[in-house]
N, C-alpha and C positions, 0 to 999 in steps of 0.2 A: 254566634260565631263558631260552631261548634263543626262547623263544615271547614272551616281556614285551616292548613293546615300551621303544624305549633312555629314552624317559622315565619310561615306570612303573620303569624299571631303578635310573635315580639317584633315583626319589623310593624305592623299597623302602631302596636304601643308606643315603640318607640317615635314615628313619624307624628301622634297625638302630643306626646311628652315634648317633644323637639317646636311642633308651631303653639302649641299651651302658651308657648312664652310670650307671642303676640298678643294673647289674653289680659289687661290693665285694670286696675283700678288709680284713674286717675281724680289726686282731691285739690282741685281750680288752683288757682295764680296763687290764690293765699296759704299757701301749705305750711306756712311758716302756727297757722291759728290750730295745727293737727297734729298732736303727739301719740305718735302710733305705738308707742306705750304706754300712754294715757287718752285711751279713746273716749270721747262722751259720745251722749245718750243721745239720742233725737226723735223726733215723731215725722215720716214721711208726711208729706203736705199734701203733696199732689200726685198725679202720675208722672214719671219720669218722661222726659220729652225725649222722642228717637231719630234719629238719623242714618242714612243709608242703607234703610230695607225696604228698596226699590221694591222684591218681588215677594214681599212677604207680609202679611195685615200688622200690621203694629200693633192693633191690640193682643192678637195671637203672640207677639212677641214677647210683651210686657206678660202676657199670663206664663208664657214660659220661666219667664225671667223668675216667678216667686215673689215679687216686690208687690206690697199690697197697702193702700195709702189708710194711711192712720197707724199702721204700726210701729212698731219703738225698734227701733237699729243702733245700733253704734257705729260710729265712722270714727277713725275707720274698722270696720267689723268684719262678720263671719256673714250677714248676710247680702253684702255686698260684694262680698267672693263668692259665696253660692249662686247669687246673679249670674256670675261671669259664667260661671261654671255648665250653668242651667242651659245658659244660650250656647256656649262652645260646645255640646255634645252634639247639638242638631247635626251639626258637622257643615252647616251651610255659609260660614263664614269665617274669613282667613285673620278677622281681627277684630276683636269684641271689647270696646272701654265702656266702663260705667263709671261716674265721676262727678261731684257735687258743683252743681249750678250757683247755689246763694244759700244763704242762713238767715233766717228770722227769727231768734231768739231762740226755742225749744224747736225750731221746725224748720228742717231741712228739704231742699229740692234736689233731684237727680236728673243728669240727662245718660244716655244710652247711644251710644257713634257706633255701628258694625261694620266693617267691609263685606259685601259678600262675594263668597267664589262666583268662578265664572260659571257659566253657564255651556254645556254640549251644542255647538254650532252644527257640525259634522264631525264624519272619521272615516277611516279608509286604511285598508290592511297595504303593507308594501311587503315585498320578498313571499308569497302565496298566488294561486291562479285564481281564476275569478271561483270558478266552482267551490273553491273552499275558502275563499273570501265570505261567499256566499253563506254557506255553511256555519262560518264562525260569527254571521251577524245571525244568522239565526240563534245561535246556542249562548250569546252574550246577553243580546237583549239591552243595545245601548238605542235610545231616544233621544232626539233634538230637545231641548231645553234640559236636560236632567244636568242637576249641580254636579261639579264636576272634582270629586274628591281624592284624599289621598288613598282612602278607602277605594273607592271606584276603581281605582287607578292601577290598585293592587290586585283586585280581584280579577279586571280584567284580565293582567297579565299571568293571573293564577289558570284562569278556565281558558286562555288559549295553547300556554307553554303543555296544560293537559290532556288538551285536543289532539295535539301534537305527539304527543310521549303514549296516547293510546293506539298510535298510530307505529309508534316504533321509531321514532326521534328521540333518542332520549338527549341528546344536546342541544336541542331548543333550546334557543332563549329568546326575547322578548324585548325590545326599546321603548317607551310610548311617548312621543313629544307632541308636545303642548304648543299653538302657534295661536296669537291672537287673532281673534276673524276681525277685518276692518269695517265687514259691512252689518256685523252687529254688535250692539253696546254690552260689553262685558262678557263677550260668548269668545271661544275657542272651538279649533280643527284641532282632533286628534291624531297624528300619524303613528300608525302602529306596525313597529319595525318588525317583521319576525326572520330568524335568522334558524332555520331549522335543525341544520348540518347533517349530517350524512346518516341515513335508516340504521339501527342497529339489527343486521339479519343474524341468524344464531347458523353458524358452521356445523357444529355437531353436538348432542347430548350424551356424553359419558356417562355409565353406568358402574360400581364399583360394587361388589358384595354380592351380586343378585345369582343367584341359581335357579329360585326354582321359578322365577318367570324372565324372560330373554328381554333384550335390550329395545327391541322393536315391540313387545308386549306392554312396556313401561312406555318407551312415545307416545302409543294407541293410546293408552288413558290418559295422557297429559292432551287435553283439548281445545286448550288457547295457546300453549307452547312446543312448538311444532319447527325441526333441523330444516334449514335451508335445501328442498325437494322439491322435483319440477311435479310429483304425483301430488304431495301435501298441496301446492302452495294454489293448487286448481280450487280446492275447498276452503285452505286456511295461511296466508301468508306469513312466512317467519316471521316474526318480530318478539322483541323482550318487553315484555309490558310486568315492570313489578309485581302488581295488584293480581294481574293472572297467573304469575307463575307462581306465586304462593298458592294459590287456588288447584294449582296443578297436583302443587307436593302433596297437595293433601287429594286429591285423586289417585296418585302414586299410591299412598298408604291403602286408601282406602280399597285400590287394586288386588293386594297384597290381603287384606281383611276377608275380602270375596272369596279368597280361594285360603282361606282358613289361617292364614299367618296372623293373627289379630294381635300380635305384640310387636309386628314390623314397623319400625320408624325410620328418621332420614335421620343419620350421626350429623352429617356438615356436605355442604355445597360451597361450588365456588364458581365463578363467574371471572371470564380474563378474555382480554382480547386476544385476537390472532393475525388479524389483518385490517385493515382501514375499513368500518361499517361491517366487521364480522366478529364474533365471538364464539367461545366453547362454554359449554357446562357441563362441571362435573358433579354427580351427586354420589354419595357414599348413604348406601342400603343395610341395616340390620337387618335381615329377615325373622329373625325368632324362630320356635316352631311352630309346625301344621298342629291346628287343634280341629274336631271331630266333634258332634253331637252328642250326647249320650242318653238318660235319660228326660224325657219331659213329661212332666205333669201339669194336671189343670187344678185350678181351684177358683171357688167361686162360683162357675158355671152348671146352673139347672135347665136352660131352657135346652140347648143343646148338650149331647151324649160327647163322654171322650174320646168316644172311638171315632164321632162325627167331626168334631175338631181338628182330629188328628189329621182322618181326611180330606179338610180343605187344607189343613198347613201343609200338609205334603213333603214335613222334614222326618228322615227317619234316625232311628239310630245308629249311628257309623256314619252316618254323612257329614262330608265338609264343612267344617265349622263356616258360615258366612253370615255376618249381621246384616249386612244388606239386606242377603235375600231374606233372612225373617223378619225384617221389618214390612218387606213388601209383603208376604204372606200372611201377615200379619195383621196390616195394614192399608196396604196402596199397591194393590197387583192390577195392572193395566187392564188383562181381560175382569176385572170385577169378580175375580175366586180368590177371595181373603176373607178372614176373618170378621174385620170388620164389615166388609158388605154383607158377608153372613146375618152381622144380627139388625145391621143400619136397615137391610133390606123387609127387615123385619119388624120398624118402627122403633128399632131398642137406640135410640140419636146420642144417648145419654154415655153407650156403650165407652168402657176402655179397658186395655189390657196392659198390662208390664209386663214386660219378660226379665224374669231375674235371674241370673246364675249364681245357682246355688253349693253348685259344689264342682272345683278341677282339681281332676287327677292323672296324672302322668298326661296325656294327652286329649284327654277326653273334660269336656262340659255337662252337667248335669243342669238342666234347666225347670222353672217354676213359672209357668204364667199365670198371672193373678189379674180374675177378669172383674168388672163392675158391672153386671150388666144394666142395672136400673130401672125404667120402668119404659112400655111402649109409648111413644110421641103419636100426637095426633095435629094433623094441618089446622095452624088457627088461621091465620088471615095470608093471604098471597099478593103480592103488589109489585108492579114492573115501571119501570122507571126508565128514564133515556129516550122516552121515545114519542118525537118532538112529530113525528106526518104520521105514525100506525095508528091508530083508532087500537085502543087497550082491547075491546072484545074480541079484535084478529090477534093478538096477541095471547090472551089467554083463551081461548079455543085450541091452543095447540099447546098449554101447559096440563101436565097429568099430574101436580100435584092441588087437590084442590081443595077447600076449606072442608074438614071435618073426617079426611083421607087419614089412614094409618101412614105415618112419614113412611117412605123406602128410598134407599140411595140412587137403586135404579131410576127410578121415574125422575128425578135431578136431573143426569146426567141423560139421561133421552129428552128431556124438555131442552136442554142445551143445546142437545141435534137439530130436535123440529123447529126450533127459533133460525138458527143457522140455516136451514136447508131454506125457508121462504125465501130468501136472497136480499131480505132488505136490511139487514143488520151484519156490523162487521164482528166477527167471529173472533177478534182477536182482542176485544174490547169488553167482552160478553163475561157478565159475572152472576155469581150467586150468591143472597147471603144468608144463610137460617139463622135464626134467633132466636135459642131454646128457652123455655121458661121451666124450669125443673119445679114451681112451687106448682104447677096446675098442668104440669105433663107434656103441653102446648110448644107447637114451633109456628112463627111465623118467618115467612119465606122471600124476600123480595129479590129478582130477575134485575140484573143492568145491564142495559142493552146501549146499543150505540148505533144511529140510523145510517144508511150509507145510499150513494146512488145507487140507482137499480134501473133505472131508465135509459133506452139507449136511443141515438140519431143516426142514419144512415143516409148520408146527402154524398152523392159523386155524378158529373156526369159533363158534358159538354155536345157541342154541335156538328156533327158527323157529314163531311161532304157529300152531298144527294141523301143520305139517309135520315138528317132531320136530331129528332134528340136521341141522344145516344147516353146514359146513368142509370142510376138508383136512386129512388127515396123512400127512406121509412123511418120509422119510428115507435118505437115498442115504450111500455108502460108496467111494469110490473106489481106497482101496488098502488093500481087505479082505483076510484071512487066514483061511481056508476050515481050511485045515489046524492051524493055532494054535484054531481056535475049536472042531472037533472034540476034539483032545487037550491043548491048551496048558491045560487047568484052570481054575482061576478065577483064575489070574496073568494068562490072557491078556482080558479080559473087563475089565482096567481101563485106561482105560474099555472100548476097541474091539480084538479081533483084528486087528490090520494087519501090515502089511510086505509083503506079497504080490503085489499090483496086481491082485487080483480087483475086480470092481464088481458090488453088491449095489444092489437098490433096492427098496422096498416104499411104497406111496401106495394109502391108501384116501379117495375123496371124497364126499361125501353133498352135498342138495339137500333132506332129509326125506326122505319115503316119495316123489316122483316122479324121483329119482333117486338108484343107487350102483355105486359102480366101485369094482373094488379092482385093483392093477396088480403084480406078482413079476416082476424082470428078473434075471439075473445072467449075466457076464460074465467068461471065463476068458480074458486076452487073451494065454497061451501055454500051448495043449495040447501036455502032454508034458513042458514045461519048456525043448525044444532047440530048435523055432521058432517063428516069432512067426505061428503061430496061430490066430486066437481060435474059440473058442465061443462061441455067446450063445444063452442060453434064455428066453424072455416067454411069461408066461401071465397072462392076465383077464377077469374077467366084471362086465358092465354090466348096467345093467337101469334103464329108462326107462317110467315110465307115469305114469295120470292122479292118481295118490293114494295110489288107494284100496286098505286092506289086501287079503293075500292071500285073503283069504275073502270077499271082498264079489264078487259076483255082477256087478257094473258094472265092475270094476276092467277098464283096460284097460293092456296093457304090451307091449312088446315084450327080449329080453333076447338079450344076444350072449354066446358063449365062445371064447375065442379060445385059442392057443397058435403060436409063433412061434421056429422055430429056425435058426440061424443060423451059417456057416462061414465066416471072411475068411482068406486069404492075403495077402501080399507080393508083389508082382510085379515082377521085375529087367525086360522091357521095357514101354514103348520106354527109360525109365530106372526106376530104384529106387525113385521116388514116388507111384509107381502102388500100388493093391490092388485086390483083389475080394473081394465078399461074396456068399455065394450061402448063400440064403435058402429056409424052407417054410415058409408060410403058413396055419395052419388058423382056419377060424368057421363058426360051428354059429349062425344065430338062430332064436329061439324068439316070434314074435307071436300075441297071444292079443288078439282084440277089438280091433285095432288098426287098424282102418279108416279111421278118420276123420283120419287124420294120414298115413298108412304106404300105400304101392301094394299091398297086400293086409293083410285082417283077421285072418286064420287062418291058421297053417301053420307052412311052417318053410323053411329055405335056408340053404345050405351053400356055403364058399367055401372050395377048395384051389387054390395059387395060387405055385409058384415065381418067386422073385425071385432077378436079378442085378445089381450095382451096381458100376461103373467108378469108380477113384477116384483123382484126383492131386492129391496136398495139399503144398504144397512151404511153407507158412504160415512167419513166421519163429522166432523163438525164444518171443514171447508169446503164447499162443494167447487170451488174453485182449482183447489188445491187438495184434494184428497188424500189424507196418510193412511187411514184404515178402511177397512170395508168393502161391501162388494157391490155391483150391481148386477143381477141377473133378469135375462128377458126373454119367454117365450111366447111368442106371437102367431095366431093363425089367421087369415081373411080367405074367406070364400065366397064366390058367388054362383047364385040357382042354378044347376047343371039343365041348365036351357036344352042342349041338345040332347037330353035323353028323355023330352019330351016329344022327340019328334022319329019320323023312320030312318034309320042310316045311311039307306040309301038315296038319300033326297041331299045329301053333301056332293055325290058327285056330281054334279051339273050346277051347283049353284056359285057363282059368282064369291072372290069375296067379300064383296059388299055383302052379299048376304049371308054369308057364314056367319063374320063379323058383327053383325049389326046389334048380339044378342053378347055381350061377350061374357065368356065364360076362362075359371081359373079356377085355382089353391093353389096358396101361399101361407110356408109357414119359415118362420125365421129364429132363431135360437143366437143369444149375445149375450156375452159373461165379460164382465169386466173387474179385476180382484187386484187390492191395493195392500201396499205392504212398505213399513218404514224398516230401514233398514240400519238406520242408525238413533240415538235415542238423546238427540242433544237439546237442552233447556234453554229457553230464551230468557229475558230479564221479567223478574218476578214471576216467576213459573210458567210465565206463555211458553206458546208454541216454538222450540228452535226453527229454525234452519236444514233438516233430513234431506238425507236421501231415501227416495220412496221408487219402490218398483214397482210399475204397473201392466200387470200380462193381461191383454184381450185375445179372448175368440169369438169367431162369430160364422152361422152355417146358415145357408137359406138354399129352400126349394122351392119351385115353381112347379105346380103339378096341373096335370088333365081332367076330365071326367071323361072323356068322349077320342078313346083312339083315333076316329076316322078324323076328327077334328084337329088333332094335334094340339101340339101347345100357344096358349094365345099368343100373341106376335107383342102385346103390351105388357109392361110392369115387371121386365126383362131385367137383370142383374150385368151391368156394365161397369166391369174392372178394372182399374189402373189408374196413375194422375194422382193431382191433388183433390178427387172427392167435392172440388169445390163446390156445384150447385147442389150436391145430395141426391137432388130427385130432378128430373125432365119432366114437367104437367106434360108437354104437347103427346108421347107416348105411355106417360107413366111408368120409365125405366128409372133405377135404383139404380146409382151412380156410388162408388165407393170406389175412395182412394188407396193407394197403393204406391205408396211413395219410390221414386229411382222410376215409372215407367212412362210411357205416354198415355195420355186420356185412351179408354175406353180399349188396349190394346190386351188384352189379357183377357179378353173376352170373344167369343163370333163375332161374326160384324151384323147378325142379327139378335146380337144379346145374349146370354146365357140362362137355361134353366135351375141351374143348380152352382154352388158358389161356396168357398170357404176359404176363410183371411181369419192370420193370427199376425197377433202385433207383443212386443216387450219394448218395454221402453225404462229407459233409468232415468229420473228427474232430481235434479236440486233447484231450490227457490234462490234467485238473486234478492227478490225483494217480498215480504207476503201483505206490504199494505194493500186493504181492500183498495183502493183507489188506484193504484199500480202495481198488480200482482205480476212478477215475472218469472221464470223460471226456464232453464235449460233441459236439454233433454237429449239422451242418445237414444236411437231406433232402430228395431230389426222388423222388417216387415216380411211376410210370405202369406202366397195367395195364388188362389186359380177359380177359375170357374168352365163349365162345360154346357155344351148344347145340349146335354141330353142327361137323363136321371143317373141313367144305368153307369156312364159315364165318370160318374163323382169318383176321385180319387183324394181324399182328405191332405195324400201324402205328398203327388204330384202337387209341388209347387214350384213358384218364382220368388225370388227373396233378394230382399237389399236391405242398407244400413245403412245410417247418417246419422249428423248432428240435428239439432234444430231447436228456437225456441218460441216460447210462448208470452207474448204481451194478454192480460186484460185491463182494458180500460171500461169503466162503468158504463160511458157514454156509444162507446163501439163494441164490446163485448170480447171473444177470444180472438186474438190474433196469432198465427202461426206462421215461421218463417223456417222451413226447413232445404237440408239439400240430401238428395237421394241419391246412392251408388246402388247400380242394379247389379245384383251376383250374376243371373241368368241370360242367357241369350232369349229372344223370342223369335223364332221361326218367320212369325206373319209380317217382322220391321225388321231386319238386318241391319240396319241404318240406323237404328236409336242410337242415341249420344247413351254414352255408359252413365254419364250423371248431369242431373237435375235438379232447378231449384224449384220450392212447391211453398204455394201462398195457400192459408190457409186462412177461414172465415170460421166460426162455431166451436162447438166443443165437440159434436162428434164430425166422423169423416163419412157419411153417409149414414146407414143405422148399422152398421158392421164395420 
């Protein structure tokens, strides 16, 4: 009961003490044979005979009971009231007699009567909305048949009145009535009254004694108690929740510590209303004084120099006294430049340090750190757990800490990352635990994971008048089992072969008969099984035209085939987060009568085209939801400069079918994406809070020639504006990127653009970070342009807008984005744009820029 608190404590007592008294020892009709001051002896004969524990084994009752036959009692006695006693604690019965049946000379009979409580029929919250009805049956946890106690009864009302009061009710109260159900025997409807009353919002927080940090610096650190503000309440809603604002004072202090006041306390606060659901708070501030650093010394420490120490702590002398930050420096520095990562990274697991203050004088601190450092750890055994569909060898192929390794903090803490980035496990569930053994040196290490979906469906579509089917379908797989779905039978088939970390994907889209695409990706992201890898194979064919079937004589269409193979590595420099992909590119198009849209009507054109792509992704643990980290990419695809196999002069005369038919390009594209939290708030038991994170994109692409007389090819053309939503056009191979506030593709020629640049900042807070429903809002500045020609590029000439927007992901759909864009700019080629737009979005990126 250590959770009740001390007054639900004495009212539970007292409610035991008060129905105890239903508790009997009754001794038969002959009571007159029983002087309960002169009790005899007797020997139990038999078992006691029971009545009315309908839902309960009798013999389990009677083993409760303590009554065991052949032993010696006295009646009336103590073990006839421990009976009582044994059974009344159960707490499952409102009325417990034990009472003697007969006497035969030295040996007595017992019988045992209980009533039992009723039993939980149903319940149902009254004065709440369904959603927090909702809510409160989840967080209760009441069940059909559970006995229905005084206990129960108390609790309940304990864990809803505190639902409420975290909520910022603190005059909740609670009724619970008890109604018998008539359609079952000895069961009860709960009606549970809640009567909430009016939010207590906080008016304002008074500040009294402070100087040297200002009143609006003391709210900043108060993080759960926050003055009635329309800017606060976007992040943090006023309300007084006790638990928190004690939590606060001591952030207050702790404020005040940071910036060297280390003897600042809070005298007295007060708490008074002002008006109906509003309050003030005052608090009254000792500051103390500013104390300073002075000297530090090490001791203890051989493996590292003082002077080395010195320079990771990075405190000097004269500097503001702050416990905080030496503890971080110390200890726990987010970038991994402390001390302790110092020697943890070093295998020293054992490692610890005290900082003692050894000597204050007038203002100044004289410090001693007193290090252990012990002896280097070495990896004994490593074991992961939680993870009910991965196959462990996908699991440990991306851990770097491994049996017989010198422990380092680092490699932890990046095995965290590579778990998290595979996408099948939720990142907010993910733990670690070492287990030093100091008698033999040894750490074992074991990983807990927690699996989540990763798999997505993409089913929409309907029957289009004259055009026939008109949707989408697909279906992606993220940690498919190639080899289980070959052999594994039809065991493995329920539902999905997984465990593996293969990625399948299959999408076919229609528009009717003027448009179909069908898409086949997959993805082996470790050839071999011993390093990382990957293979990837894509193939698909589109085909765009004006209608009409394949036999009609007008039909005109153009259709593309592609295939697409793919080789990434790992690359250890300049560090480990680097990769490459290196890439071959095939398409075949096929235009037939396609004039009147298309730079030629007949023919055909073929595109071979290696690609290289540069990659440093250092993202943090969320790939969902990123707070730290970067991703950078540079890309080049080229293909054979065909035309300088040939004479120059043989372009003027030739058709473009036949220019075309060999096509030629460079392409190279350059994209940084850089993540940054900006607030630093803890979630419960040290998860992840709730941040704001800023996220600034740039991104630059050119499309180049080999062959002036040729100019630049007419495909794989960069098309600005919109929501970005398809990415990419197969039927041309134009890069589509969005550009929110404008219309598709207006910010570009209307034969596409050679050369392009779009920067994005966006400010995000998460509403929710379960993997299962991550959501998050977001504000946006976007600017961008692109141009027909190279020389053209102007980085600076842009178009630029701003809006709200936010982001759903769901496992089974993937990222969903709902934005609305106001354009700053006019554009020349639409006079007519609407100033603002709404913009649906699909994926995580908005083209590859």
């Amino acid at each position: 009961m250590k959770n009740i608190s001390g007054k639900a404590f004495l009212l539970y007592i007292f409610i035991l003490v008060s129905l105890g008294a239903s508790a009997q020892v009754k001794i038969s009709a002959d009571s007159n044979k029983f002087d309960p001051n002169n009790p005899k002896e007797y020997i139990l004969a038999e078992q006691p005979t029971v009545t009315g524990a309908d839902h309960m084994d009798k013999n389990v009752l009677l083993l409760i009971s303590g009554l065991t036959v052949g032993e010696k009692m006295q009646v009336p006695g103590q073990k006839i009231t421990d009976a009582i006693k044994n059974i009344w604690k159960q707490g499952l019965f409102e009325d417990v007699q034990v009472y003697v049946t007969k006497i035969e000379g030295d040996k007595v009979y017992l019988g045992i009567t209980v009533v039992e409580r009723p039993r939980l029929s149903k319940f149902t919250f009254r004065g709440v909305s369904k959603g927090e009805a909702n809510d409160l049956r989840d967080e209760i946890k009441l069940v059909r048949g559970k006995v229905v106690t005084d206990f129960l009864l108390a609790d309940v009302k304990q864990q809803v009145i505190k639902k409420f009061k975290d909520k910022g009710y603190s005059d909740v109260s609670v009724d619970i009535k008890e109604n018998a159900d008539s359609s079952l025997t000895n069961s009860v409807i709960l009606f549970i009254d809640v009567k909430r009353g009016p939010r207590i919002k906080i008016h304002d927080i008074i500040f009294h004694g402070n100087s040297a940090l200002t009143a609006g610096q003391l709210r900043r650190s108060m993080k759960e108690t926050k003055k009635k503000n329309f800017i606060y309440s976007i992040f943090k809603p006023s309300k007084m929740i006790p638990d928190d604002y004690a939590d606060d004072k001591q952030k207050i202090v702790a404020k005040y510590n940071s910036k060297g006041y280390r003897d600042a306390r809070i005298v007295k606060d007060s708490i008074y209303g002002v008006a109906p659901g509003l309050i003030n708070v005052e608090i009254w501030i000792n500051e103390g004084h500013r104390y300073y650093f002075g000297n530090i010394k090490w001791i203890g420490n051989s493996k590292y120099t003082t002077r080395t120490l010195n320079a990771v702590l990075n405190i000097k002398k004269g500097d503001v006294y702050n416990s905080e930050m030496l503890s971080e420096h110390l200890n726990s520095n987010p970038n991994g430049n402390d001390i302790m990562s110092l020697y943890m990274d070093n295998g020293y697991l054992f490692f610890q340090v005290t900082p003692v203050e050894t000597y204050v004088h007038n203002d100044t601190i004289d410090m001693e750190m007193h290090i252990y450092e012990g002896n280097q750890a070495i990896v004994n055994n490593v074991t992961v757990t939680g993870n009910d569909k991965t196959n462990d060898k996908i699991i440990m192929r991306q851990i770097r800490t491994q049996p017989g390794d010198l422990f380092r903090r680092s490699d932890v803490i990046r095995t965290q990352r590579e778990l998290s980035q595979l996408g099948y496990f939720d990142p907010e569930k993910m733990n670690v635990t070492p287990t030093p053994n100091p008698v033999d040196g040894t750490v074992d290490i074991n990983y807990q994971v927690a699996e989540k979906s990763s798999d997505q469906v993409e089913l929409s579509g309907g029957w289009g008048g004259g055009l026939g089917f008109v949707g989408t379908a697909g279906i992606s797989f993220k940690n498919f089992s190639l080899k289980s779905a070959l052999t594994g039978g039809k065991e493995a088939w329920r539902p999905i072969p997984t465990g593996d970390g293969q990625q399948i994907s299959l999408r076919f889209q229609a528009n009717g008969l003027p448009y179909q695409s069908l898409n086949l990706s997959f993805v082996q992201p470790w050839v071999g099984g011993h390093k990382p890898n990957s293979l990837s194979f894509t193939m698909f064919t589109t085909t765009e035209s004006n209608g009409l079937p394949l036999s009609d004589p007008g039909r005109e269409s153009i259709n593309i085939k592609g295939v697409s193979v793919g080789y990434g590595v790992p690359l250890r420099f300049p560090d480990d987060y680097f990769s490459a992909l290196f890439s071959l590119n095939y398409q075949y198009y096929t235009v037939h009568n396609y004039a009147s849209t298309f730079i030629f009507g007949n023919g055909y054109a073929t595109s071979i085209s290696p690609k290289i792509t540069i990659e440093r992704n250092s993202q943090g643990n969320n790939p969902i939801y990123p707070t730290t980290g970067s991703d950078i990419k540079l890309s080049g695809e080229w293909t054979p400069p065909w035309s300088l196999l040939k004479a120059q002069e043989d372009y003027k005369d030739e058709t473009p079918e036949q220019k075309y038919k060999l096509l030629e390009f460079q392409k190279y594209k350059f994209t940084a994406s850089w993540f940054a939290s900006l607030t630093n708030f803890k979630g419960k038991e040290g998860s992840e809070g709730h941040n704001v994170v800023l996220n600034a994109r740039v991104g630059f692409g050119i499309l180049g020639d080999y062959n002036s007389n040729l100019g630049f090819c007419p495909f794989n053309r960069f098309y600005l504006g919109g929501s970005g939503l398809t990415g990419y056009s197969l039927v041309d191979g134009r890069e589509i990127i969005a550009l929110r506030g404008y219309d598709d593709g207006t910010l570009s020629p209307s034969t596409g653009g050679v050369s392009i640049a779009k920067y994005t900042l966006e400010l995000r807070y998460p509403i929710s970070l379960n993997p299962q429903a991550t959501v998050y809002i977001l504000g946006f500045a976007d600017a961008g342009n692109s141009w027909s020609s190279i020389t053209a590029f102007n980085p600076f000439n842009v178009y630029r807008a701003v809006g709200p927007g936010v982001r759903i992901f769901l496992p089974m759909f993937g990222l969903l984005g709902f934005d609305y864009g106001w354009r700053i700019d006019n554009v020349p080629s639409d006079p007519g744009m609407q100033r603002g737009q709404f913009v649906f979005t699909i994926g995580q990126n908005l083209g590859e820029l």
